[in-house]
C-alpha positions as protocol buffer text, in pm:
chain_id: "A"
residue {
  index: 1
  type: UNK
  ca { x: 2194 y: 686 z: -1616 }
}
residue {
  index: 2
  type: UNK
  ca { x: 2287 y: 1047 z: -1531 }
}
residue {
  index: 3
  type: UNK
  ca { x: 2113 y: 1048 z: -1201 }
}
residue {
  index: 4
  type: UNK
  ca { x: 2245 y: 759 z: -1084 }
}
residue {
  index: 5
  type: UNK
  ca { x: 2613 y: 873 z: -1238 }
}
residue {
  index: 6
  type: UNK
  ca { x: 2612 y: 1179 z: -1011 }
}
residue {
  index: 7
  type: UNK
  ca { x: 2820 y: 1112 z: -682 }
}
residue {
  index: 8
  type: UNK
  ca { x: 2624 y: 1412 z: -506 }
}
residue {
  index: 9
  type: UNK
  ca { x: 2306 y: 1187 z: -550 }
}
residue {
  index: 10
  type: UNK
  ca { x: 2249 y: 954 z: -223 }
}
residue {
  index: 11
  type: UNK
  ca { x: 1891 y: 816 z: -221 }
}
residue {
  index: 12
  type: UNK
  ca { x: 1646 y: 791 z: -564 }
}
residue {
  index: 13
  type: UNK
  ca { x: 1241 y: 820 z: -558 }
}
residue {
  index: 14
  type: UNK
  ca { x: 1158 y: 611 z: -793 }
}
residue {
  index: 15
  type: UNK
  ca { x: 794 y: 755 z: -900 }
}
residue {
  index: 16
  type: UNK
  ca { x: 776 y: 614 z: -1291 }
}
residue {
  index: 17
  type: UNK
  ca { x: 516 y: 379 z: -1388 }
}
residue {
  index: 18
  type: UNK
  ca { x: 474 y: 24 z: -1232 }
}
residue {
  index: 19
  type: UNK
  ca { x: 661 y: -142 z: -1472 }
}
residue {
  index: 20
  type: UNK
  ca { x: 995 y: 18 z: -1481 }
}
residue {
  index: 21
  type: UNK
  ca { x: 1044 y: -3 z: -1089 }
}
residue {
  index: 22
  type: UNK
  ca { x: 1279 y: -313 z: -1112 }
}
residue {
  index: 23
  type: UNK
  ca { x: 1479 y: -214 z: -1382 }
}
residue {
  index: 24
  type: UNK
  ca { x: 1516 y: 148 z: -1253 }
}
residue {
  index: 25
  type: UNK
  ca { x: 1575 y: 48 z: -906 }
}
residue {
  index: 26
  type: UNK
  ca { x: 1815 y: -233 z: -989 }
}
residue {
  index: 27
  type: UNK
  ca { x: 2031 y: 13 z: -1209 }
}
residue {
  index: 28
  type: UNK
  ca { x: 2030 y: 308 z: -908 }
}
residue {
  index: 29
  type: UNK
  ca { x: 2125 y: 58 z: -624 }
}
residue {
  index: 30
  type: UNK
  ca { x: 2419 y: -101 z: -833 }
}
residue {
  index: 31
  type: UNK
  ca { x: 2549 y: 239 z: -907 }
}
residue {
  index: 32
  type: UNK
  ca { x: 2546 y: 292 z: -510 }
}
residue {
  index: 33
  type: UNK
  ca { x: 2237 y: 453 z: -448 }
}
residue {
  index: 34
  type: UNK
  ca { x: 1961 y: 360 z: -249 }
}
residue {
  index: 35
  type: UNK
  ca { x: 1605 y: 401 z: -385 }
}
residue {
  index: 36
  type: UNK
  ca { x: 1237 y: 461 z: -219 }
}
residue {
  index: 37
  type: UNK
  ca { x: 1019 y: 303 z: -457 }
}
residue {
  index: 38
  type: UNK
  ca { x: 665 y: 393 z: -519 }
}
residue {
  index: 39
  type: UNK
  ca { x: 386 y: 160 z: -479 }
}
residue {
  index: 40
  type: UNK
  ca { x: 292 y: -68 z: -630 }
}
residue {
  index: 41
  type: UNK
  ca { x: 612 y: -149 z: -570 }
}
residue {
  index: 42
  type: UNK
  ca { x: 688 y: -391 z: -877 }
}
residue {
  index: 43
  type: UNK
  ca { x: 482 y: -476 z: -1172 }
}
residue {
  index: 44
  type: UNK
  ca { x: 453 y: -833 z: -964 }
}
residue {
  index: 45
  type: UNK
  ca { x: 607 y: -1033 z: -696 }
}
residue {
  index: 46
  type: UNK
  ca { x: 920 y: -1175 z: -934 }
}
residue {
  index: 47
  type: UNK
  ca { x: 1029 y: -792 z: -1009 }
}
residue {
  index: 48
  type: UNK
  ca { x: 994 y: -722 z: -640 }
}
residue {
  index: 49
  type: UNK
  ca { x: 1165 y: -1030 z: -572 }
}
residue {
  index: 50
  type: UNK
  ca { x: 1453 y: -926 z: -811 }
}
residue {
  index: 51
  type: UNK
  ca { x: 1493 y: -532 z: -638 }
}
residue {
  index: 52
  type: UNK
  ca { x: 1543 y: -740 z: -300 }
}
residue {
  index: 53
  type: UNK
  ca { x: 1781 y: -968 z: -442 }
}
residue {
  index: 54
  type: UNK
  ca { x: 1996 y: -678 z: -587 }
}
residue {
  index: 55
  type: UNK
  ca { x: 1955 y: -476 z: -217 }
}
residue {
  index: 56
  type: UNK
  ca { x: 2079 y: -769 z: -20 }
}
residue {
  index: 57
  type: UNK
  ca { x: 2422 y: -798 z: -280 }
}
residue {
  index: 58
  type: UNK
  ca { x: 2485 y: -439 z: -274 }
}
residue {
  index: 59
  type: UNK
  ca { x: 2376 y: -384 z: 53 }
}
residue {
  index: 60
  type: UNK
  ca { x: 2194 y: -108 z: -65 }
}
residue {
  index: 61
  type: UNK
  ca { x: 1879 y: 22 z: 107 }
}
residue {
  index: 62
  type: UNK
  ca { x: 1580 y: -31 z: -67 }
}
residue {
  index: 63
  type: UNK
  ca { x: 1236 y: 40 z: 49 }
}
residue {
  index: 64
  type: UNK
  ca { x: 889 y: 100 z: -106 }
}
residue {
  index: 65
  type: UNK
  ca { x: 724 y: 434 z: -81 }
}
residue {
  index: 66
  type: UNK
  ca { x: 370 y: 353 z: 35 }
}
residue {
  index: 67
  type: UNK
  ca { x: 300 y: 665 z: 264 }
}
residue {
  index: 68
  type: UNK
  ca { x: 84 y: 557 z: 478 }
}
residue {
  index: 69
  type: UNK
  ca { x: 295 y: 298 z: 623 }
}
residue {
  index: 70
  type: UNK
  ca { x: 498 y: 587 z: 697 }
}
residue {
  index: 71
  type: UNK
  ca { x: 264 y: 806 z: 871 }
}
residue {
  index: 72
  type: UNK
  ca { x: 189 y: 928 z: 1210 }
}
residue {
  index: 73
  type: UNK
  ca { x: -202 y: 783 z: 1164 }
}
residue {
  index: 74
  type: UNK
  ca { x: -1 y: 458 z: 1172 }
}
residue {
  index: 75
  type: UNK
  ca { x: 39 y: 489 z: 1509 }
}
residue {
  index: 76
  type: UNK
  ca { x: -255 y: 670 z: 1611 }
}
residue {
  index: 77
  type: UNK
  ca { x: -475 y: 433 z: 1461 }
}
residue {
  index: 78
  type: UNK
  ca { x: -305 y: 125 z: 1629 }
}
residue {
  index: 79
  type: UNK
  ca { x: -286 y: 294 z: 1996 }
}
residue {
  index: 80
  type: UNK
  ca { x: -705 y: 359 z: 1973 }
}
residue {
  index: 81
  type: UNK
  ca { x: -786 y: -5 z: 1900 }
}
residue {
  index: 82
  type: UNK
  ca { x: -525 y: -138 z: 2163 }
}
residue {
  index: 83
  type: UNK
  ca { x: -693 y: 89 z: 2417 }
}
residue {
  index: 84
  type: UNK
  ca { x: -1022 y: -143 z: 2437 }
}
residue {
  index: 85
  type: UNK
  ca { x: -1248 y: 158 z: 2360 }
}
residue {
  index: 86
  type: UNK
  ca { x: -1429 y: -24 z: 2067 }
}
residue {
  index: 87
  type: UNK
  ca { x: -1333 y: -387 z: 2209 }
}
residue {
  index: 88
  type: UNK
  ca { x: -1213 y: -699 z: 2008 }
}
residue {
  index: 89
  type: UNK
  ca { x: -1219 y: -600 z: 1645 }
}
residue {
  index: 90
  type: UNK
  ca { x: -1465 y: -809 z: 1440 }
}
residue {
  index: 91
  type: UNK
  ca { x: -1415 y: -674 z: 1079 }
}
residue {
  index: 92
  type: UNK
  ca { x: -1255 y: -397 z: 906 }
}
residue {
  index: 93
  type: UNK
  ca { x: -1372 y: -201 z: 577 }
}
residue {
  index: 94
  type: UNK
  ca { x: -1183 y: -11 z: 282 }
}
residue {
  index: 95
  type: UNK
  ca { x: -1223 y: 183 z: -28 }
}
residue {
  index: 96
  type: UNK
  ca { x: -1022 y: 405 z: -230 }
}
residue {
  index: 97
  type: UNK
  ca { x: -1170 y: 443 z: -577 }
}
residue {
  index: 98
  type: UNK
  ca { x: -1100 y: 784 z: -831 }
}
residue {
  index: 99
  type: UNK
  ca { x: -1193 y: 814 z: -1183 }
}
residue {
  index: 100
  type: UNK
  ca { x: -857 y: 815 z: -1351 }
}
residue {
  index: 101
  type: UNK
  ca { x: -953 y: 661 z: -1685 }
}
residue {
  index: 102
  type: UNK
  ca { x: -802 y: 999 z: -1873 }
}
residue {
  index: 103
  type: UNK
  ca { x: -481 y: 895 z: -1719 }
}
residue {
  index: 104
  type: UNK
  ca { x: -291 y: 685 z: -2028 }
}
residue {
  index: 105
  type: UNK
  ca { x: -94 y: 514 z: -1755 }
}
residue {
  index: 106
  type: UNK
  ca { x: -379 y: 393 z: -1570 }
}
residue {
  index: 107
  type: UNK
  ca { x: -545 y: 197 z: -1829 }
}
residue {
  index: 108
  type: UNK
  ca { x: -244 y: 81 z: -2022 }
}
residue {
  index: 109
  type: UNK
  ca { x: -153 y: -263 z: -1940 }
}
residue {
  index: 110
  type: UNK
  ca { x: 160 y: -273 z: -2108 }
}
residue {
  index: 111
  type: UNK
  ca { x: 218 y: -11 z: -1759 }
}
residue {
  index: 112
  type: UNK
  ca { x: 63 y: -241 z: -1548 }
}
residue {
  index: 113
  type: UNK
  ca { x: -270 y: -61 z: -1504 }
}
residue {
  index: 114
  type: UNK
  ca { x: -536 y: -70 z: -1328 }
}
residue {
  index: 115
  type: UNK
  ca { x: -718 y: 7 z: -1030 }
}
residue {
  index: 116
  type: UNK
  ca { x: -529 y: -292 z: -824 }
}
residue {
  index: 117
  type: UNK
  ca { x: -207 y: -158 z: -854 }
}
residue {
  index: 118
  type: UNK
  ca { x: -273 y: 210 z: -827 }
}
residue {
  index: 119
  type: UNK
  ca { x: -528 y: 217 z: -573 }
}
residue {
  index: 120
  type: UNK
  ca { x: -636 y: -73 z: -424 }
}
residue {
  index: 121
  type: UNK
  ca { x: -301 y: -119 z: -288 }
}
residue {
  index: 122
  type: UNK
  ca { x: -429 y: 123 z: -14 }
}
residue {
  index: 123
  type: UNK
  ca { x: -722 y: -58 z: 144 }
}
residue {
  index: 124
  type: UNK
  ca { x: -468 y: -341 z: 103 }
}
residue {
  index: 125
  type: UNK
  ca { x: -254 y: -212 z: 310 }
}
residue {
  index: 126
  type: UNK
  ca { x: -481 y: -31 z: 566 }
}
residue {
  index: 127
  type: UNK
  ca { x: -632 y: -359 z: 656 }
}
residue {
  index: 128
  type: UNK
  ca { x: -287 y: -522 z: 696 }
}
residue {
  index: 129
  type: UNK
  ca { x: -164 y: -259 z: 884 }
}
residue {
  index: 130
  type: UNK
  ca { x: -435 y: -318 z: 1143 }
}
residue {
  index: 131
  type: UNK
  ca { x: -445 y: -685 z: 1133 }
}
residue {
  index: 132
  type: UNK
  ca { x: -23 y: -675 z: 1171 }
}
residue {
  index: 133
  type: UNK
  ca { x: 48 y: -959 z: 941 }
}
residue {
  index: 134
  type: UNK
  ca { x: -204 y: -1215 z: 1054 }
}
residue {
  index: 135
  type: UNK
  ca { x: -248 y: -1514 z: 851 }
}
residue {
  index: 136
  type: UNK
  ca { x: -553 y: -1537 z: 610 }
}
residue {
  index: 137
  type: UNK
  ca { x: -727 y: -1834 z: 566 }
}
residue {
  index: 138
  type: UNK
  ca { x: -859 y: -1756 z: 233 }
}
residue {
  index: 139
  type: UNK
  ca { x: -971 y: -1481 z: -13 }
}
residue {
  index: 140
  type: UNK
  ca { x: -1281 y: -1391 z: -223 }
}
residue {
  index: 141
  type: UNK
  ca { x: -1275 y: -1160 z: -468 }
}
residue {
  index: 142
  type: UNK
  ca { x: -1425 y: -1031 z: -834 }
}
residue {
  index: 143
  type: UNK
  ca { x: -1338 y: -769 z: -1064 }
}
residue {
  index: 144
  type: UNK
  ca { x: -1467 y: -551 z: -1347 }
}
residue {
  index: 145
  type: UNK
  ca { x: -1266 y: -561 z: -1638 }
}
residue {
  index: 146
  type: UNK
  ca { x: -1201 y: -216 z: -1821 }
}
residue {
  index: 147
  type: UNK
  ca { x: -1209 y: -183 z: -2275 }
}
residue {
  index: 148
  type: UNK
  ca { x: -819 y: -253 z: -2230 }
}
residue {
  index: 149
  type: UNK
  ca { x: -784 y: -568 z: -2051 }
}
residue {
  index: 150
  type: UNK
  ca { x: -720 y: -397 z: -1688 }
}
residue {
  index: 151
  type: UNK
  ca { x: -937 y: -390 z: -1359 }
}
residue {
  index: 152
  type: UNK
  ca { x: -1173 y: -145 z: -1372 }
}
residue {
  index: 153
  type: UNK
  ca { x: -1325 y: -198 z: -1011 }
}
residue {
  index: 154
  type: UNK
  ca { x: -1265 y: -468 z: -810 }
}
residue {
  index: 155
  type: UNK
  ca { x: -1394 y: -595 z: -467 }
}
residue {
  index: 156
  type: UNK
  ca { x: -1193 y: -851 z: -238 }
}
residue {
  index: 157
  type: UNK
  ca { x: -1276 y: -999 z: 120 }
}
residue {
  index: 158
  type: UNK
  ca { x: -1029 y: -1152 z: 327 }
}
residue {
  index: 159
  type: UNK
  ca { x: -1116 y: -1412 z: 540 }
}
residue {
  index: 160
  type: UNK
  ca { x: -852 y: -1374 z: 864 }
}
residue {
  index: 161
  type: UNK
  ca { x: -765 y: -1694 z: 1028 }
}
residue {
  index: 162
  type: UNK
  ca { x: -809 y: -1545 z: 1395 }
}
residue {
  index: 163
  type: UNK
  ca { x: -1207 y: -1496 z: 1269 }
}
residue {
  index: 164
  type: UNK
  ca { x: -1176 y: -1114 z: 1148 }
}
residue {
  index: 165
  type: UNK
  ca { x: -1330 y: -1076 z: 853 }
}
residue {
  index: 166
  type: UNK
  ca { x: -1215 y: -768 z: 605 }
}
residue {
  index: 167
  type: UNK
  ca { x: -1332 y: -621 z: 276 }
}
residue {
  index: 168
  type: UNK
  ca { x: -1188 y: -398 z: 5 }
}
residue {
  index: 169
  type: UNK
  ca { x: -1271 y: -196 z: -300 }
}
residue {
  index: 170
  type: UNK
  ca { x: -1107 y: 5 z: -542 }
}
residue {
  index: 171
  type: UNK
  ca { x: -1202 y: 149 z: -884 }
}
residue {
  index: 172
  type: UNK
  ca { x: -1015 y: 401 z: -1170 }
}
residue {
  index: 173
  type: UNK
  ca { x: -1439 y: 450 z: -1269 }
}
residue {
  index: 174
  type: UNK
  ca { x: -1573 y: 655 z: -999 }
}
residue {
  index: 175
  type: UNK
  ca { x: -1575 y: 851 z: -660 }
}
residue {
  index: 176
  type: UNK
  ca { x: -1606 y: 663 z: -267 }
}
residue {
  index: 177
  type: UNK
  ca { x: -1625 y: 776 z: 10 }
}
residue {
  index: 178
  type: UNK
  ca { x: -1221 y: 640 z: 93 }
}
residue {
  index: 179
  type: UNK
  ca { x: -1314 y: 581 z: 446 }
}
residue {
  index: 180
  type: UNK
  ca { x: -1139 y: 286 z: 647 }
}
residue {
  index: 181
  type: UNK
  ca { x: -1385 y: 139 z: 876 }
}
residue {
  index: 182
  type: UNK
  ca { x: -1298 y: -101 z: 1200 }
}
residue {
  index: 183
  type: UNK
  ca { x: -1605 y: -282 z: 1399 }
}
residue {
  index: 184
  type: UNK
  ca { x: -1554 y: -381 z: 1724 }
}
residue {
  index: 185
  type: UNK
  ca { x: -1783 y: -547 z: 2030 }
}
residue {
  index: 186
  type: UNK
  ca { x: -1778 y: -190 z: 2183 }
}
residue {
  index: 187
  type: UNK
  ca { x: -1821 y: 41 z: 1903 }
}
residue {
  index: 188
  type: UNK
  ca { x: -1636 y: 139 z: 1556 }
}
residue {
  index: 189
  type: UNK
  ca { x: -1370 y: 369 z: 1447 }
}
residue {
  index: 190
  type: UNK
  ca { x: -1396 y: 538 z: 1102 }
}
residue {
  index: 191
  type: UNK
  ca { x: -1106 y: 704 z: 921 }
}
residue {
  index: 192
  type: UNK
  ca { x: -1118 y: 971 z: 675 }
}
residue {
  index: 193
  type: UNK
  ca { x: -932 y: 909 z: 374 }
}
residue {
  index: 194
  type: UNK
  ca { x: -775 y: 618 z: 389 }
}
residue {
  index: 195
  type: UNK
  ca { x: -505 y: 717 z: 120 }
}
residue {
  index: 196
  type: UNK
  ca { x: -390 y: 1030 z: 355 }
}
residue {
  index: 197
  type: UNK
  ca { x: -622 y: 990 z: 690 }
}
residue {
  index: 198
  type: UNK
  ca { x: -727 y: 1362 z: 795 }
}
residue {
  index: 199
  type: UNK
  ca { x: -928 y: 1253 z: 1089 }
}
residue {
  index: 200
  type: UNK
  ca { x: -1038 y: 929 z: 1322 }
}
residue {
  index: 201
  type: UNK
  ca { x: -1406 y: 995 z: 1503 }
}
residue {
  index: 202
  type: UNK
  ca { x: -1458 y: 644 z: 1749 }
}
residue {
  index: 203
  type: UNK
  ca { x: -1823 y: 586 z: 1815 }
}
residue {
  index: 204
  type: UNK
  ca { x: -2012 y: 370 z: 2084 }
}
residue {
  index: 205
  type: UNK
  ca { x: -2237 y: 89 z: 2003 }
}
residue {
  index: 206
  type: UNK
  ca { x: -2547 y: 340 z: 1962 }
}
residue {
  index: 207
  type: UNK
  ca { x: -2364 y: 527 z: 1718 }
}
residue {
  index: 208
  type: UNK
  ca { x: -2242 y: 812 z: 1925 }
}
residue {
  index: 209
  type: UNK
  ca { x: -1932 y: 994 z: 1870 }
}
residue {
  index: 210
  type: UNK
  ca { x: -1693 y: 935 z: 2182 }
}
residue {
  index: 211
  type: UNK
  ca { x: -1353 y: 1049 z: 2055 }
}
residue {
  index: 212
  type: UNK
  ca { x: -1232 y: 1278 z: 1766 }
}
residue {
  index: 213
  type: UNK
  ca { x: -864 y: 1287 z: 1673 }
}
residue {
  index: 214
  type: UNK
  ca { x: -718 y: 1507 z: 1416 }
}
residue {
  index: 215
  type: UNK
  ca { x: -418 y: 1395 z: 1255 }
}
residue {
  index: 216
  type: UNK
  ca { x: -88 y: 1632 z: 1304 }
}
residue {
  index: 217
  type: UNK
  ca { x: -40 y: 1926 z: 1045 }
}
residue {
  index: 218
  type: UNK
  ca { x: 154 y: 1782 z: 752 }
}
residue {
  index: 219
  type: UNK
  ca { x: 387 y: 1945 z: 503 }
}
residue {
  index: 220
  type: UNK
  ca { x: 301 y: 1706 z: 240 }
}
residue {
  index: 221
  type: UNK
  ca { x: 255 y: 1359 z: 395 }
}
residue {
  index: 222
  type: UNK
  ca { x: 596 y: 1258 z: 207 }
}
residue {
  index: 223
  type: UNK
  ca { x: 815 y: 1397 z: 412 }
}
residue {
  index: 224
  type: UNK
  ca { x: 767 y: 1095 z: 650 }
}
residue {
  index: 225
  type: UNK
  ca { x: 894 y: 811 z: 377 }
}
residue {
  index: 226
  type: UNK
  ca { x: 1169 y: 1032 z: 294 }
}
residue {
  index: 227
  type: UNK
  ca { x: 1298 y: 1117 z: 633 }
}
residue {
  index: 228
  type: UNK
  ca { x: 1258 y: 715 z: 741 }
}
residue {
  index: 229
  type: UNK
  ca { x: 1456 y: 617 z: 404 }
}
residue {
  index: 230
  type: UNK
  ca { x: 1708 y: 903 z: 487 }
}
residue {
  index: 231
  type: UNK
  ca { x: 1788 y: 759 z: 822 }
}
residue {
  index: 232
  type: UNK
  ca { x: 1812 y: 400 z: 707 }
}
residue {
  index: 233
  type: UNK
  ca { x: 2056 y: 490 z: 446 }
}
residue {
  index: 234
  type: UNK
  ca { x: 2233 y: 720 z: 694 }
}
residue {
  index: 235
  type: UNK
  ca { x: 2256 y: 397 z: 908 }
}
residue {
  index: 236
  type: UNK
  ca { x: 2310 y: 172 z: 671 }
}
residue {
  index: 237
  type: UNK
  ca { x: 2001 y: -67 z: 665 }
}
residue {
  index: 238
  type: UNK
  ca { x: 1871 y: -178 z: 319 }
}
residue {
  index: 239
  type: UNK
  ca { x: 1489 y: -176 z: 466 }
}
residue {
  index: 240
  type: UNK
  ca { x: 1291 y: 75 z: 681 }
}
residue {
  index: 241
  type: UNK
  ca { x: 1122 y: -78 z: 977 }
}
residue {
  index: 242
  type: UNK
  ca { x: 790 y: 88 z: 865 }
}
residue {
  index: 243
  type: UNK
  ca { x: 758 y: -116 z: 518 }
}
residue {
  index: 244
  type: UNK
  ca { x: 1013 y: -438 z: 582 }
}
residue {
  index: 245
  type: UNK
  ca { x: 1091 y: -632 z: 259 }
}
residue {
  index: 246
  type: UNK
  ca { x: 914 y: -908 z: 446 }
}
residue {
  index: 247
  type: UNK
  ca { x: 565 y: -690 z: 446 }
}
residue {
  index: 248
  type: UNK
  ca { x: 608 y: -556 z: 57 }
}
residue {
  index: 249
  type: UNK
  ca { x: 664 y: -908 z: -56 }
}
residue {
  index: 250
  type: UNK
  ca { x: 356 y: -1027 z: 129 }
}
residue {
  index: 251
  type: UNK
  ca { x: 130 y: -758 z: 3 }
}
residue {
  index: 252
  type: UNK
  ca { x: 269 y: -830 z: -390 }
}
residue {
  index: 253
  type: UNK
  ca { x: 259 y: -1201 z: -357 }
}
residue {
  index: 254
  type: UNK
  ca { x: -116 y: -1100 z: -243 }
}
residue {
  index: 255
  type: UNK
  ca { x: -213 y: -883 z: -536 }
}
residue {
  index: 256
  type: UNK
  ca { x: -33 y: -1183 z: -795 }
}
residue {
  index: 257
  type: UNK
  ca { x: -310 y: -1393 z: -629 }
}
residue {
  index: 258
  type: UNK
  ca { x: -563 y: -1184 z: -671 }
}
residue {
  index: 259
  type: UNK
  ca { x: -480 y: -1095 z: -1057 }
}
residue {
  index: 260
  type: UNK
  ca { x: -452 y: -1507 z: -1094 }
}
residue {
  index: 261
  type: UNK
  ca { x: -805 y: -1525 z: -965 }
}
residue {
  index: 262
  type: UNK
  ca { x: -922 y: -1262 z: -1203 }
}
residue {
  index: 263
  type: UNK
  ca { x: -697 y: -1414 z: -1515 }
}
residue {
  index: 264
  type: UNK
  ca { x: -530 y: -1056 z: -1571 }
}
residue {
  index: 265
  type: UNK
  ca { x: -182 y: -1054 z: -1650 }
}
residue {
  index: 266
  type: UNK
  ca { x: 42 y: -797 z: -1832 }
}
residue {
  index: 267
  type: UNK
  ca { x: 155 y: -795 z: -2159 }
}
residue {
  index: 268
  type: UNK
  ca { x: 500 y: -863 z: -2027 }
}
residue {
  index: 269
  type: UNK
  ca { x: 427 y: -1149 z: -1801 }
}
residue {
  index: 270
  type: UNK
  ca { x: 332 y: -1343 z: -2086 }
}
């Protein structure tokens, strides 16, 4: 209430746990401030759905801070499959998976915990990114439930409507690899770290490396939300044309399904 009381404060990052986004974000954008929200970016798709609502009344700008939306692998990543040099994609891979059980956060549900929200919002994303909103026909997935009621580990495929074919995993249990794959007809493209890609290496269809791109020299990897959020507030937009509220609703409504399949809700959906 401070914060959001000072008139030398423009634009809030709201980095709290899952949970308090709407209420935190609703409070800064009615006091006049625009917020960049951390993912996940609501506890579920009726909070999100409520931030929105509250950004199109005030006209405030309101965008969630999922980085690699933001970032110039984005692009980089996009311009190698368009070139042809691994032909038409046939199926994309994901993982992002870190023991963070110590973390009281991550396994509290009353904080919406879990690996779905903290994590596997990443693969999520990378795949969606690539497949640029496609419709999916349907969705397979299973989980491992942790002692406190949350997902543990959890594995999801994602059956595109075009015939692409995608899987996921995340996990608070244990160490991956976090690579992004993408198959083509002409060779594959692997990513390194899908939660801040360091480097893409493109290989032929007899598993020769054919291209190696670094990725640009970052100061953080924030600074690219930040300066997007900056310059939609400076112009008055409520969204940022890297995340659109149109995208973030998608990719919640997504992870409610998911959770429905799995029976997991929060103490506070109840």
């Amino acid at each position: 209430e401070e914060l959001v009381a000072d008139p030398n404060v423009d634009l809030v990052y709201i980095a709290t746990p899952h949970n308090l986004h709407a209420e935190q974000a609703i409070l800064c954008m009615k006091a006049g401030k625009g917020v960049l929200v951390e993912k996940a970016f609501g506890a579920n798709a009726a909070q999100s759905r409520d931030m929105l609502d509250i950004s199109n009344e005030t006209g405030m700008l309101c965008t969630e801070a999922i980085w690699t939306r933001y970032m110039p692998s984005r692009g980089m990543i996009d311009d190698i499959i368009a070139s042809g040099i691994i032909g038409d994609v046939q199926a994309i891979d994901a993982n992002l998976c870190y023991p963070t059980t110590a973390k009281a956060r991550i396994t509290d549900p009353a904080l919406a915990g879990g690996a779905l929200l903290d994590v596997g919002v990443y693969p999520i994303n990378f795949i969606d990114m690539i497949m640029h909103n496609a419709p999916i026909a349907r969705i397979e997935s299973s989980m491992r439930t942790y002692e406190t009621g949350v997902d543990a580990h959890n594995s999801m495929t994602f059956y595109y409507e075009n015939g692409v074919m995608a899987t996921a995993q995340s996990s608070i249990l244990c160490h991956s690899d976090r690579m992004g794959s993408v198959w083509g007809t002409k060779g594959y493209m692997v990513c390194q770290n899908i939660n801040n890609v360091e480097a893409i290496d493109v290989y032929d269809g007899n598993h020769t490396i054919i291209a190696h791109y670094d990725v640009p020299a970052q100061l953080t990897g924030y600074e690219y939300e930040v300066a997007s959020a900056a310059k939609a507030l400076l112009e008055g937009h409520t969204e940022c044309a890297e995340m659109p509220h149109a995208d973030t609703m998608r990719i919640m409504e997504l992870m409610d399904s998911l959770r429905r399949d799995w029976n997991l809700t929060y103490p506070f959906e109840r």
